[in-house]
C-alpha positions in Angstrom: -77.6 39.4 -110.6 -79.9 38.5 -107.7 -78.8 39.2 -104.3 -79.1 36.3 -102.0 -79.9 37.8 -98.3 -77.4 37.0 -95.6 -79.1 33.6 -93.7 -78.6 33.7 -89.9 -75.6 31.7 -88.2 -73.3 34.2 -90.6 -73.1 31.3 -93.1 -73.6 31.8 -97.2 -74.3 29.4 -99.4 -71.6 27.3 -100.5 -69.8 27.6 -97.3 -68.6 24.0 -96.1 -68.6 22.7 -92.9 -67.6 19.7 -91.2 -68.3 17.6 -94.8 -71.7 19.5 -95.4 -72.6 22.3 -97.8 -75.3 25.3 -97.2 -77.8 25.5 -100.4 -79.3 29.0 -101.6 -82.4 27.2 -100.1 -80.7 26.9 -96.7 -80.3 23.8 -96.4 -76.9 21.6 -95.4 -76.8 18.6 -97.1 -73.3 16.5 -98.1 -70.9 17.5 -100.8 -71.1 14.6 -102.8 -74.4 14.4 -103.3 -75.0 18.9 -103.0 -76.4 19.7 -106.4 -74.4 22.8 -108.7 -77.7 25.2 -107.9 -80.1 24.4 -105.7 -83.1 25.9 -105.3 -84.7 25.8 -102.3 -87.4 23.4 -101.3 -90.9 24.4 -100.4 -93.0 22.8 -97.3 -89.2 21.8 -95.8 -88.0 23.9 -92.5 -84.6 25.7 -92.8 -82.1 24.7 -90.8 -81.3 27.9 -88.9 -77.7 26.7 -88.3 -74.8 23.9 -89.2 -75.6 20.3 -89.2 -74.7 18.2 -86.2 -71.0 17.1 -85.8 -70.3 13.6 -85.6 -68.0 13.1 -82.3 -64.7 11.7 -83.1 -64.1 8.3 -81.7 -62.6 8.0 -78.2 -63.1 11.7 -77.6 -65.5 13.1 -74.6 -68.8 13.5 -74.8 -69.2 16.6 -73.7 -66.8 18.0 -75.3 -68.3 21.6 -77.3 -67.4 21.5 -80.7 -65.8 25.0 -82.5 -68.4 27.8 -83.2 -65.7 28.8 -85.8 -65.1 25.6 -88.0 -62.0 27.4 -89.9 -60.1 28.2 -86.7 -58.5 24.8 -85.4 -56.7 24.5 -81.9 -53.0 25.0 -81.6 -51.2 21.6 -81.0 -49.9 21.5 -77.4 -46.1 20.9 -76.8 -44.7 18.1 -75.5 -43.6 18.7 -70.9 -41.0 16.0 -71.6 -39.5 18.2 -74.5 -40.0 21.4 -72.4 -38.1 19.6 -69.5 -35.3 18.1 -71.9 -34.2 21.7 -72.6 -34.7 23.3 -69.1 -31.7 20.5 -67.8 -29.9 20.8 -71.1 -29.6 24.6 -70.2 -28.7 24.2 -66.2 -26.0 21.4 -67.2 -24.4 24.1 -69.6 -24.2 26.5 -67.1 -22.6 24.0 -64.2 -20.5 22.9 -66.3 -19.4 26.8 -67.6 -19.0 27.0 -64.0 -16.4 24.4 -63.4 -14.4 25.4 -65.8 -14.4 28.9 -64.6 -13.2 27.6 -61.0 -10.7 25.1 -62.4 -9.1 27.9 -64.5 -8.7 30.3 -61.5 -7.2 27.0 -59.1 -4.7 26.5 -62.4 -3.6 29.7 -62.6 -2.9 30.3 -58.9 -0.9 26.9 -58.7 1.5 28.1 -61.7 1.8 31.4 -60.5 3.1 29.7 -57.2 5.4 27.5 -59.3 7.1 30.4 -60.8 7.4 32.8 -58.5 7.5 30.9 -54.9 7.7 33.1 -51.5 11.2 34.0 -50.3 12.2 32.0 -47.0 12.7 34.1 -43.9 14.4 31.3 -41.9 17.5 32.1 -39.5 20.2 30.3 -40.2 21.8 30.0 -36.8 25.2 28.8 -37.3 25.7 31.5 -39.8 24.3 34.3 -38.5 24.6 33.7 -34.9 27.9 31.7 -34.7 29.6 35.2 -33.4 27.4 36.6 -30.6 28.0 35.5 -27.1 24.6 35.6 -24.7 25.3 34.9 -21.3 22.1 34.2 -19.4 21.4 34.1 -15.2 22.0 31.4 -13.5 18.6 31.1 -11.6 18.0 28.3 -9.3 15.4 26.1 -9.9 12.8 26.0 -7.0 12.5 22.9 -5.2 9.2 21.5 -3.8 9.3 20.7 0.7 9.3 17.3 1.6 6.1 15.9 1.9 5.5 13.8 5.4 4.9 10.1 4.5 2.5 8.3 5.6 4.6 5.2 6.4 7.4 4.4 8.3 10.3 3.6 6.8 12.4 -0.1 8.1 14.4 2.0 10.7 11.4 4.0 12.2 9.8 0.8 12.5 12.1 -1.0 14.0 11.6 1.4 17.1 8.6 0.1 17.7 8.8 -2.9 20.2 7.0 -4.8 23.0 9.3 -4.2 26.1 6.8 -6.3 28.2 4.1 -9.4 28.1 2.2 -11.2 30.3 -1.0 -13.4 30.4 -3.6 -13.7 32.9 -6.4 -15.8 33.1 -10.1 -15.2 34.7 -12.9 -17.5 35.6 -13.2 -18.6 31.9 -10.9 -16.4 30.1 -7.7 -16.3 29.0 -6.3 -12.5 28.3 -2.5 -11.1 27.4 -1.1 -7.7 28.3 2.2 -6.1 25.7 3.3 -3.4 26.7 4.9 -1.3 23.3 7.2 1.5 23.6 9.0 3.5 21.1 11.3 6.0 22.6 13.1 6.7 18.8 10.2 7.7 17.4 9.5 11.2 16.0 6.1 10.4 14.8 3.9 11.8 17.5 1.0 9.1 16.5 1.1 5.9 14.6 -1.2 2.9 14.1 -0.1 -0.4 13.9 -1.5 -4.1 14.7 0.1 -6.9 17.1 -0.1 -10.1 16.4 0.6 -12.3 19.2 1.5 -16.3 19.8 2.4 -17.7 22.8 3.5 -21.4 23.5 2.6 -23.2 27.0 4.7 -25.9 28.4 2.1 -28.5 26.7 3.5 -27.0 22.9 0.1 -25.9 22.3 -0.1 -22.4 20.0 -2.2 -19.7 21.5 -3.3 -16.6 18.9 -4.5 -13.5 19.6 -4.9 -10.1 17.3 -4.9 -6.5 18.8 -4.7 -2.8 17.1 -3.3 0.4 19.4 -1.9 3.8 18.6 1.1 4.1 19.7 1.7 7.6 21.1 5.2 9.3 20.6 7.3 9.5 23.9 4.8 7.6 25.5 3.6 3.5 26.9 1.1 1.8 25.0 -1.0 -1.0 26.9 -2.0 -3.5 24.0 -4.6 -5.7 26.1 -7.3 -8.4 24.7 -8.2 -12.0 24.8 -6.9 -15.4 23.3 -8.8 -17.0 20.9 -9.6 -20.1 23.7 -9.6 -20.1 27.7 -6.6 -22.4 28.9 -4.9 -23.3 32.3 -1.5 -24.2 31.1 1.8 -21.9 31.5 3.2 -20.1 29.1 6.9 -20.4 28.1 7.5 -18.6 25.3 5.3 -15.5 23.5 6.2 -13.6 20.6 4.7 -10.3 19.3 4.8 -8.8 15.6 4.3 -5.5 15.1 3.4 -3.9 12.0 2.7 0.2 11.2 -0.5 0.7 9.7 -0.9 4.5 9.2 1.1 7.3 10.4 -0.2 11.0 11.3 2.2 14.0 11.3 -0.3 15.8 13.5 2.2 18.6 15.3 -0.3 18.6 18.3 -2.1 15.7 18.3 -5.5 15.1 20.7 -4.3 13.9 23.9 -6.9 12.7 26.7 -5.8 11.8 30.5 -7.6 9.8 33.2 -7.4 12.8 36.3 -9.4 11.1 39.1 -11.5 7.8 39.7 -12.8 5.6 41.9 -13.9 2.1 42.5 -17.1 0.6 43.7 -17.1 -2.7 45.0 -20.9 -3.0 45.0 -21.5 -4.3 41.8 -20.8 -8.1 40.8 -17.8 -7.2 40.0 -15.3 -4.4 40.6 -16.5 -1.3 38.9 -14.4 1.4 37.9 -16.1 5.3 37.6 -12.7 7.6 35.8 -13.0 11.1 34.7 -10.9 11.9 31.5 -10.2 15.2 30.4 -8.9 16.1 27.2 -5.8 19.1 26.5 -6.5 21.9 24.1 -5.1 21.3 21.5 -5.4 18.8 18.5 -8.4 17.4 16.5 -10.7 15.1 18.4 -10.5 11.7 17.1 -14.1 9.8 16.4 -13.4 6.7 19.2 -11.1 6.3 22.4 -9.9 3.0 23.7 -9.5 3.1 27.4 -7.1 0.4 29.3 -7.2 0.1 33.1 -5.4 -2.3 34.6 -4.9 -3.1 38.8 -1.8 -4.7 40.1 -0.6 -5.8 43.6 2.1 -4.9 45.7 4.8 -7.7 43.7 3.0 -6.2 40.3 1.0 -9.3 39.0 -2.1 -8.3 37.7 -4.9 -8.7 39.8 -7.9 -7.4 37.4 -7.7 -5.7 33.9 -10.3 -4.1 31.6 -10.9 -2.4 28.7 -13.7 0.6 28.1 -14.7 2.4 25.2 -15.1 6.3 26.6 -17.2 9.6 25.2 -14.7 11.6 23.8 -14.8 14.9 25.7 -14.0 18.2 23.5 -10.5 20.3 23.8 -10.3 21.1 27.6 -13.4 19.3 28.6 -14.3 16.0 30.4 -16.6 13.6 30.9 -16.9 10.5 32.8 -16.7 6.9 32.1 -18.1 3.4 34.3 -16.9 0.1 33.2 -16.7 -3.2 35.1 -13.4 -5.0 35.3 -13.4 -8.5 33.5 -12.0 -10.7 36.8 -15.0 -11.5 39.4 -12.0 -10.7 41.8 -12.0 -8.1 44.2 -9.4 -5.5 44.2 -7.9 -4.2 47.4 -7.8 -0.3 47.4 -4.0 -0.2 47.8 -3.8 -1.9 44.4 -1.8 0.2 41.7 -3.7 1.2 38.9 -2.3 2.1 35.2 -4.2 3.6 32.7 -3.5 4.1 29.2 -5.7 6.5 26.6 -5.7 5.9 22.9 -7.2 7.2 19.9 -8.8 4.3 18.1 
């Protein structure tokens, strides 16, 4: 038996590949047409390896075909099948899950159901029905009366106008109430005064004012009518109506001490020094009221000034004219009156 020598690639003859077989002469030729023994042809190359593979349709070109024709890839899996049995698996174990929580809920209720927790609960009529507690009497404590800030009908009703008059300058027409309230307990309260007076012609004068009244003391309400007239009057009524009230114990109290007039000016000019006590909260304004009379008591000049309020135990001084052109003799009587305002 003749001993073919090994051909290089690691082939023999009669190996097969991809549709070709290798002759004893070397050669790869089809295997319909390979002949039983072949003998190899002279003048013709061997080919040193197998015959070129035909690419399959539709694959790449550059794909590198098997060195090993015998050994064929493995076929790859399906992801979608691989993913199909990944959430089969986690479904499983959710739903192993619930039924491991709904069993423990289920056997807690009926264990409940069975044996249910004894009742502590008193039964007072029962057990209490015989035992007499007597308890303290304690008072309850009671708040103080606040002050109010309004008067009540009867402390209002203190408050009056014990006096009027009316006066009339060069070309105005002024009225003069004086309010008093000798009932009153509330050492300062607020109010407005609301005047009319009717002349002998009928005709309706109106006039609007706001004072303090002072307790224990005379409050000058003083300002001018709406329009200058001539005529008399007959008849004038005053309403009076609390605005705000102040339980101050001490309340600021100013006074005018000394003053003088000077009859140089225009018109008569009144210089005052006010002082205040020490005691009570200065208030933001003062009002002023002067007011000169004859020896009869008709008015013969009036005025009205709006002072510097001096601190607790101080003064300070105040000039104001007087609203008549008049002259006022120096035996005149003069009434003041001080007001918060």
């Amino acid at each position: 038996m003749v001993k073919i020598p090994e051909l290089p690639g690691g082939y023999q003859p009669g190996d097969v590949v991809n549709g070709h077989v290798l002759t004893e002469g070397g050669n790869w030729v089809p295997v319909e047409t390979a002949p039983t023994h072949s003998a190899p042809t002279h003048g013709a190359p061997a080919q040193s390896g197998p015959p070129p593979i035909t690419p399959t349709p539709g694959a790449p070109s550059s794909a590198t075909p098997n060195p090993n024709p015998y050994l064929r890839p493995a076929p790859q899996g399906s992801s979608r099948r691989r993913g199909g049995c990944l959430g089969g698996t986690v479904v499983a174990i959710l739903v192993s899950f619930g039924v491991g929580v709904l069993g423990i809920f289920a056997t807690r209720w009926i264990d409940r159901v069975e044996n249910p927790e004894p009742e502590w609960g008193i039964d007072l009529d029962e057990d209490w029905a015989d035992i007499d507690i007597e308890l303290p009497t304690v008072p309850l404590p009671t708040m103080p009366a606040l002050p109010s800030f309004t008067l009540s009908e009867e402390e209002a009703a203190l408050i009056e106008a014990t006096d009027w008059e009316v006066w009339h300058a060069d070309y105005t027409s002024h009225f003069l109430v004086t309010v008093e309230a000798p009932g009153l307990e509330r050492p300062r309260t607020t109010v407005s005064v609301r005047i009319e007076a009717e002349d002998v012609d009928g005709e309706i004068h109106e006039a609007t004012d706001f004072i303090t009244v002072l307790g224990g003391e005379t409050t000058l309400s003083i300002g001018l009518f709406s329009e200058p007239f001539d005529a008399e009057v007959e008849d004038l009524t005053v309403e009076i109506t609390p605005l705000m009230v102040s339980d101050e114990i001490n309340p600021y109290t100013a006074r005018v001490t000394d003053f003088e007039l000077d009859h140089a000016a225009s018109r008569p000019t009144v210089r005052a020094t006010l002082t205040a006590e020490k005691y009570g909260e200065p208030p933001t304004t003062l009002r002023m009221a002067a007011v000169a009379r004859d020896a009869d008591g008709e008015i013969l000049n009036l005025a009205i000034a709006y002072p510097s309020v001096p601190g607790l135990g101080d003064s300070t001084t105040v000039t104001f004219p007087m609203w008549g052109n008049e002259p006022v003799p120096d035996d005149a009587t003069w009434q003041f009156a001080v007001m918060p305002h």
